[in-house]
Residue frames as qw, qx, qy, qz and C-alpha x, y, z in Angstrom:
[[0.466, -0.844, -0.254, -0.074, -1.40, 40.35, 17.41],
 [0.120, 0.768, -0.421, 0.467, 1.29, 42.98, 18.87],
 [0.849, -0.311, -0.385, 0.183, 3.09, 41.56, 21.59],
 [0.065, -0.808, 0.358, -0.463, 4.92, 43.41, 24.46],
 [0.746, -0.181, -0.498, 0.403, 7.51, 41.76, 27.16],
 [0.140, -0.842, 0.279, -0.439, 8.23, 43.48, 30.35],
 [0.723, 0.035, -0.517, 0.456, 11.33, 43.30, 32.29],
 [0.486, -0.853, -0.077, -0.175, 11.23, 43.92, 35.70],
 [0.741, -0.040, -0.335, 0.581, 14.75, 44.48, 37.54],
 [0.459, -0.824, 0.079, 0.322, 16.62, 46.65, 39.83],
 [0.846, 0.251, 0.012, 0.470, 19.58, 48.67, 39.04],
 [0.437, -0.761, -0.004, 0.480, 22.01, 51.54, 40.47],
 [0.320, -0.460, 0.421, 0.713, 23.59, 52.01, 37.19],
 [0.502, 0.754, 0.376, -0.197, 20.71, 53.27, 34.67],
 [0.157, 0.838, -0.387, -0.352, 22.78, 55.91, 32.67],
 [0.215, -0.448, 0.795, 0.347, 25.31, 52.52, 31.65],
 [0.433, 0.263, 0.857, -0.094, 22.00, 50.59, 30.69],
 [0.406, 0.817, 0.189, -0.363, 20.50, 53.50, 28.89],
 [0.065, 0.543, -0.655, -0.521, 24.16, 53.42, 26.71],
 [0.188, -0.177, 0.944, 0.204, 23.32, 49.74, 25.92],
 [0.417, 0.630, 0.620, -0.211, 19.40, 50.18, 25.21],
 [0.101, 0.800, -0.247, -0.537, 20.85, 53.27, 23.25],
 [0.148, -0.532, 0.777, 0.302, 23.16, 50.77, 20.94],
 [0.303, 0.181, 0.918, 0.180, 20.58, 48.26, 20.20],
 [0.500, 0.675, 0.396, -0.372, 18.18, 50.59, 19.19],
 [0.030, 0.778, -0.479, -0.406, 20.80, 51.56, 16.56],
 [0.238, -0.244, 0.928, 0.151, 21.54, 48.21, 15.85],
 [0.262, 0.431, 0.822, -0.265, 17.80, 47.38, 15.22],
 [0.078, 0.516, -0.299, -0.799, 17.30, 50.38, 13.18],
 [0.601, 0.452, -0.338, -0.566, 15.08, 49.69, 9.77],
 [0.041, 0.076, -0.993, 0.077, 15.29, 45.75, 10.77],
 [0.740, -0.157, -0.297, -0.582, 12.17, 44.15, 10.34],
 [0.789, -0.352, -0.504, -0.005, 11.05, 41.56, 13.10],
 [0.284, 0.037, -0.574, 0.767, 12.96, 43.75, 16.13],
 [0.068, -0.673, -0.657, 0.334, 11.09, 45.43, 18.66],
 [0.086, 0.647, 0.435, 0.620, 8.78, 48.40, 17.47],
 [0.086, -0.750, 0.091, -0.650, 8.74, 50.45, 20.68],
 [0.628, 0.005, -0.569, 0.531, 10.05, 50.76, 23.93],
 [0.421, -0.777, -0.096, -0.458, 8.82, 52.14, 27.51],
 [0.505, -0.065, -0.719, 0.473, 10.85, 52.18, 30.40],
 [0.389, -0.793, -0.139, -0.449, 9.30, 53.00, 33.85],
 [0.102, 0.429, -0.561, 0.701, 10.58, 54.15, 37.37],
 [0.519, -0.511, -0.685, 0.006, 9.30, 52.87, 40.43],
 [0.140, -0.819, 0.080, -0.551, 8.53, 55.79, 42.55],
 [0.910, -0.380, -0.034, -0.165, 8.18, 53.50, 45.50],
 [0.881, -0.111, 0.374, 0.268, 11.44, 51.67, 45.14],
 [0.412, 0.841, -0.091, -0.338, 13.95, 53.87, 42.92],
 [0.415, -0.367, 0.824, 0.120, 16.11, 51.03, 42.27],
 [0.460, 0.279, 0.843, 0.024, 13.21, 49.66, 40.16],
 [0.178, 0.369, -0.369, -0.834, 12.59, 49.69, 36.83],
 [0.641, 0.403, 0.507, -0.411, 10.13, 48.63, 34.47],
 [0.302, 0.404, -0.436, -0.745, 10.95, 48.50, 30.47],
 [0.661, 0.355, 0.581, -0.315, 8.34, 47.54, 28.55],
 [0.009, -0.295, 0.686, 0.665, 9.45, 46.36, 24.57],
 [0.685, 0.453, 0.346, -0.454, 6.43, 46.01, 22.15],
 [0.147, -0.279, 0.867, 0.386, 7.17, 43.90, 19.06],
 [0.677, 0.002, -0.329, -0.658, 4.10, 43.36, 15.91],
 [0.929, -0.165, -0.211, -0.256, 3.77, 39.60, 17.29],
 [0.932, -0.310, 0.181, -0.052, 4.77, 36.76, 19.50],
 [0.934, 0.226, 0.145, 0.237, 6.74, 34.98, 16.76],
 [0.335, 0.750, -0.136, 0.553, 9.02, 38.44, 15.89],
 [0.354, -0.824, 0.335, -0.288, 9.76, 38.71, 19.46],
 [0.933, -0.242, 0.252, 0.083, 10.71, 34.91, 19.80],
 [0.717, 0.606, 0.065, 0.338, 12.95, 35.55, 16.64],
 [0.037, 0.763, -0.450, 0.462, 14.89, 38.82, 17.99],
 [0.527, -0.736, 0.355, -0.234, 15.44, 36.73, 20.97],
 [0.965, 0.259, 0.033, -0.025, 16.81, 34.09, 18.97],
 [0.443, 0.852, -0.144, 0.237, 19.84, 36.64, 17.73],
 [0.754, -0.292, -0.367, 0.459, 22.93, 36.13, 19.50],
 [0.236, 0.345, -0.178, 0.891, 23.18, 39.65, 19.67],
 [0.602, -0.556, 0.002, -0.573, 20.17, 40.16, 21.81],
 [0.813, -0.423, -0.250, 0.312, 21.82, 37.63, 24.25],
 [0.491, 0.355, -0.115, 0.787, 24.99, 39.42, 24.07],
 [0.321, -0.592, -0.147, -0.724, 22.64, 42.68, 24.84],
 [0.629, -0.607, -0.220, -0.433, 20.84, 40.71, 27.72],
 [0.851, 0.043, -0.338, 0.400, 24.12, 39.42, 28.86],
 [0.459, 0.270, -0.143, 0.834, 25.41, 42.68, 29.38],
 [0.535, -0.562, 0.004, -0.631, 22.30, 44.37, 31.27],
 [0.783, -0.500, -0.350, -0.117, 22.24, 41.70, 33.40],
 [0.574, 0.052, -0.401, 0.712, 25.78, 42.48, 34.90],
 [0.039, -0.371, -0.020, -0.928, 24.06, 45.91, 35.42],
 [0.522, -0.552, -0.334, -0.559, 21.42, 44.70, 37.53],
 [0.107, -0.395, 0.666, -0.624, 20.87, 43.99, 40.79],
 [0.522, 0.043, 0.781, -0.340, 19.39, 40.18, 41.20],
 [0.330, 0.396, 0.752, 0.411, 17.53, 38.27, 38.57],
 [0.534, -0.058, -0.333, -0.775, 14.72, 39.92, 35.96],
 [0.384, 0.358, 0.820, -0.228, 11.66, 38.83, 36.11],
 [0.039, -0.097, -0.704, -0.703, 10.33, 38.39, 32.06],
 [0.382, 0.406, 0.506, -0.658, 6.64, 39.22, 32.04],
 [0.211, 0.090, 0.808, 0.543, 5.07, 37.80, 28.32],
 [0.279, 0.553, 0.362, -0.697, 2.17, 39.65, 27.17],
 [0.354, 0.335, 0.663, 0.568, 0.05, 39.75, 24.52],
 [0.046, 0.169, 0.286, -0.942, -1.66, 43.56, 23.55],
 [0.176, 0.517, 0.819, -0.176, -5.16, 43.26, 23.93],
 [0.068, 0.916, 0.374, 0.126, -5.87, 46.70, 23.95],
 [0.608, -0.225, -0.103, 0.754, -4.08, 50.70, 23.33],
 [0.192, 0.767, 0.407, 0.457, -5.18, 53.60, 22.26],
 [0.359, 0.060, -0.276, 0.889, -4.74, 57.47, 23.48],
 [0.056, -0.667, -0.709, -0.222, -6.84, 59.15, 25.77],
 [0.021, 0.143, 0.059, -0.988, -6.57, 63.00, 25.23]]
């Protein structure tokens, strides 16, 4: 079953985060068990606030990439960027599909 985490956080300095989301996708590249796609959202409400939402074929592949000490590294280095904790949201996908 596909699995998707969202991280919820604040930040003021998107553009430095977007270098470092930018780098791991690179990094991740043709790797099997990283994450398979990647949504980030804006709170309209609150433009400080961000959603990104990483989708990954299962659970077990997401536990794995988070395993990597480069994805600490990675999460190390957003977090300086943020403003207050994340908050990790675990999710399994139930259901997706496009409706044009």
């Amino acid at each position: 079953m596909k699995f998707v985490q969202i991280i919820d956080f604040e930040t003021e300095r998107l553009d430095e985060m977007e270098q470092i989301f930018e780098e791991a996708g690179q990094r991740v590249a043709g790797r099997t068990g990283g994450p398979t796609h990647r949504m980030l959202l804006k709170d309209r409400d609150n433009p400080r606030r961000y959603l990104a939402l990483i989708e990954f074929d299962s659970y077990e592949k997401a536990m794995s990439n988070s395993d990597d000490p480069e994805t600490g590294r990675m999460a190390e280095r957003l977090g300086a960027l943020c403003i207050g904790d994340r908050v990790y949201t675990n999710c399994d996908l139930v259901d997706a599909r496009d409706l044009k």
